[in-house]
N, C-alpha and C positions, 0 to 999 in steps of 0.2 A: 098735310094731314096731322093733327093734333094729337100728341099722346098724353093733354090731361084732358078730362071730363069739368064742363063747368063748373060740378062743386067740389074742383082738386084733385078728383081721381085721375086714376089712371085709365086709358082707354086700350084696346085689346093691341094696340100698336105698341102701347108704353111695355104692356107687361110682354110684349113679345123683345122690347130691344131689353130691357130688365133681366130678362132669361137669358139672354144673349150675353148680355155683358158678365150676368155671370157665369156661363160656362165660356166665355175668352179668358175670365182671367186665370181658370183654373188651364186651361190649354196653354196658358203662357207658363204656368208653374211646370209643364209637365214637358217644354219647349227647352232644351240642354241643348249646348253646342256640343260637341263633337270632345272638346279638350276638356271640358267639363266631368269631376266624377261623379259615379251617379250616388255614392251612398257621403256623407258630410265625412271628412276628414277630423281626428279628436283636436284641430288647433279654430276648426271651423265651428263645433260645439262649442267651446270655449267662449269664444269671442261671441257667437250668437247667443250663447246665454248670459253673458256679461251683459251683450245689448238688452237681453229683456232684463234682466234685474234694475239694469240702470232706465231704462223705462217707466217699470213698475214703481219703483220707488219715486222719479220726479212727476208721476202722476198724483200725487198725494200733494206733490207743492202748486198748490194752481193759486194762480194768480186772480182769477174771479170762475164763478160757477152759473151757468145758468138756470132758472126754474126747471125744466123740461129736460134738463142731462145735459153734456158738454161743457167743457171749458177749458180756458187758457192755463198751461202748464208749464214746468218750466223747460221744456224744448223733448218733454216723453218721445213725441211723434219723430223725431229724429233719431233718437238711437234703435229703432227698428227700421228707417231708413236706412241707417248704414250695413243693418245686415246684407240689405240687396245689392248696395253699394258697394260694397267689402268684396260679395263670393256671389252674385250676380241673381237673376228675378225669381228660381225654383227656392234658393235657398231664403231669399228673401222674405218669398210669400209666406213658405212655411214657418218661417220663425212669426211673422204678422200671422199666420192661422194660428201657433200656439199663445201669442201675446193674448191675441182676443178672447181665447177661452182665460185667460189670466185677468183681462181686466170683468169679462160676465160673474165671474166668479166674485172679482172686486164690488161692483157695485150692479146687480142684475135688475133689469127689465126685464118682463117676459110678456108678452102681451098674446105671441104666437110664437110657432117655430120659425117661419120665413121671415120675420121680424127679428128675432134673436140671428139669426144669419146675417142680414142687412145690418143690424146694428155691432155688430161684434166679428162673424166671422169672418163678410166676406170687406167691411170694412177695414177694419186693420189688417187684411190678410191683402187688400191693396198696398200698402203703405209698403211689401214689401217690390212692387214695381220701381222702387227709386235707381234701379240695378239696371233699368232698360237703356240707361245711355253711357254705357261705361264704355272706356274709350276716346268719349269725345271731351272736348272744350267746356269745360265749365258739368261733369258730367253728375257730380252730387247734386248741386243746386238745379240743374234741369230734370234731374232722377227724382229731389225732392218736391219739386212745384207737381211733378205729375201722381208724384203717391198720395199727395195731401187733397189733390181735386180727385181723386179716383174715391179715397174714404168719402168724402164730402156726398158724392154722390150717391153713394150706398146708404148714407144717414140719410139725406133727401128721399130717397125711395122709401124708406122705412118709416117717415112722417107721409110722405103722401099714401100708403098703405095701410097705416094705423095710428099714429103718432093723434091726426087729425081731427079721428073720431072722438077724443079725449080733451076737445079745445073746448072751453065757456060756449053756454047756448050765444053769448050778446060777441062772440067772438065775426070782424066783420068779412062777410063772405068772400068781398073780392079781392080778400087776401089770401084768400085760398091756394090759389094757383102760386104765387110765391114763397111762403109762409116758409116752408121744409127748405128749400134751398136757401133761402136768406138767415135763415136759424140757423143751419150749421153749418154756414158756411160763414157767419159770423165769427165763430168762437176758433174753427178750424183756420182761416185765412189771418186771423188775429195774431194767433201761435207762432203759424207760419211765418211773416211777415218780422216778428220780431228774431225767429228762427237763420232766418235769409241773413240779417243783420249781422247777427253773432259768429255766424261761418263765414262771412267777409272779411270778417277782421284777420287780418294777417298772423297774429298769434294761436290765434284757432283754424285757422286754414293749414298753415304749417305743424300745430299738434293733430289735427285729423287725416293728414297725408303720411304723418311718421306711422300712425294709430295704424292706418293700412298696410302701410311697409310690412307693418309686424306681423298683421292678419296673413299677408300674403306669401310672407317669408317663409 
């Protein structure tokens, strides 16, 4: 069963797993284990606000911009990963739920309310799911591939809901159907990818492991 519409839309299955997904990711914010405290510690403030500042700021340095919104920056999308990285996926998300009112404020779209969600709140308030594999092997860079496809898809929803209506009449239809996922997940997988590289490197693997020590200390 198809959840887009042959001219791109979404069909009542889309907008049903779309609801879906977003109240899972808010049930994951609200998902604490047991050792976890409930209200942020002043060392957990800190450090998450470090993280959006340094955020905010290397979103200013992009590397190319596209027509339509997005672009490659110099690794923004990461230091609000490591909030959820750092003090795990409630603390996460909410420091990505106050980023994104920080970047709307930055440069706003408004087309609708459920569009300003999709593109801002519940998109970067994914980015703080990088916290979901803490523990395991390799658990940043698995924490990361999954916050950067969770935003992407939030962006994708928000072009096949509206983005779309606002494409050239001579724009060709049977691009419809991919259009929003291939868009931003260009510019998001672009980031990513030179992202992946730069926390391989041994000198930054070993300063972002210290970075946690400190967080966690």
């Amino acid at each position: 069963m198809s959840v887009v519409t042959p001219d791109g839309g979404l069909t009542a299955l889309g907008y049903a797993l779309c609801a879906a997904a977003a109240i899972l990711l808010f049930v994951a914010a609200g998902m604490i284990s047991k050792s976890q405290r409930a209200k942020l510690s002043t060392r957990q403030l800190v450090f998450c606000g470090a993280a959006m500042a340094l955020s905010f700021v290397t979103s200013y340095i992009k590397i190319f911009h596209l027509p339509y919104g997005g672009s490659v920056t110099l690794f923004s999308m990461l230091f609000i990963c490591l909030a959820g990285y750092w003090f795990g996926i409630r603390t996460g998300i909410l420091t990505g739920l106050a980023y994104g009112i920080l970047q709307f404020l930055q440069e706003p779209y408004v087309l609708s309310l459920f569009q300003v969600c999709c593109d801002y709140i519940l998109a970067f308030a994914g980015l703080g799911l990088a916290g979901a594999f803490a523990g395991s092997k390799n658990s940043l860079v698995k924490g990361y591939v999954l916050a950067i496809l969770v935003r992407g898809a939030f962006h994708a929803l928000g072009g096949y809901l509206y983005w779309m209506d606002y494409m050239p009449e001579n724009f060709p239809s049977q691009l419809t159907r991919v259009y929003p996922i291939v868009y931003n997940y260009s510019y998001i997988l672009a980031e990513g990818a030179l992202t992946l590289i730069a926390i391989s490197l041994p000198p930054v693997k070993k300063g972002l492991d210290q970075i946690k020590t400190m967080a966690l200390n």
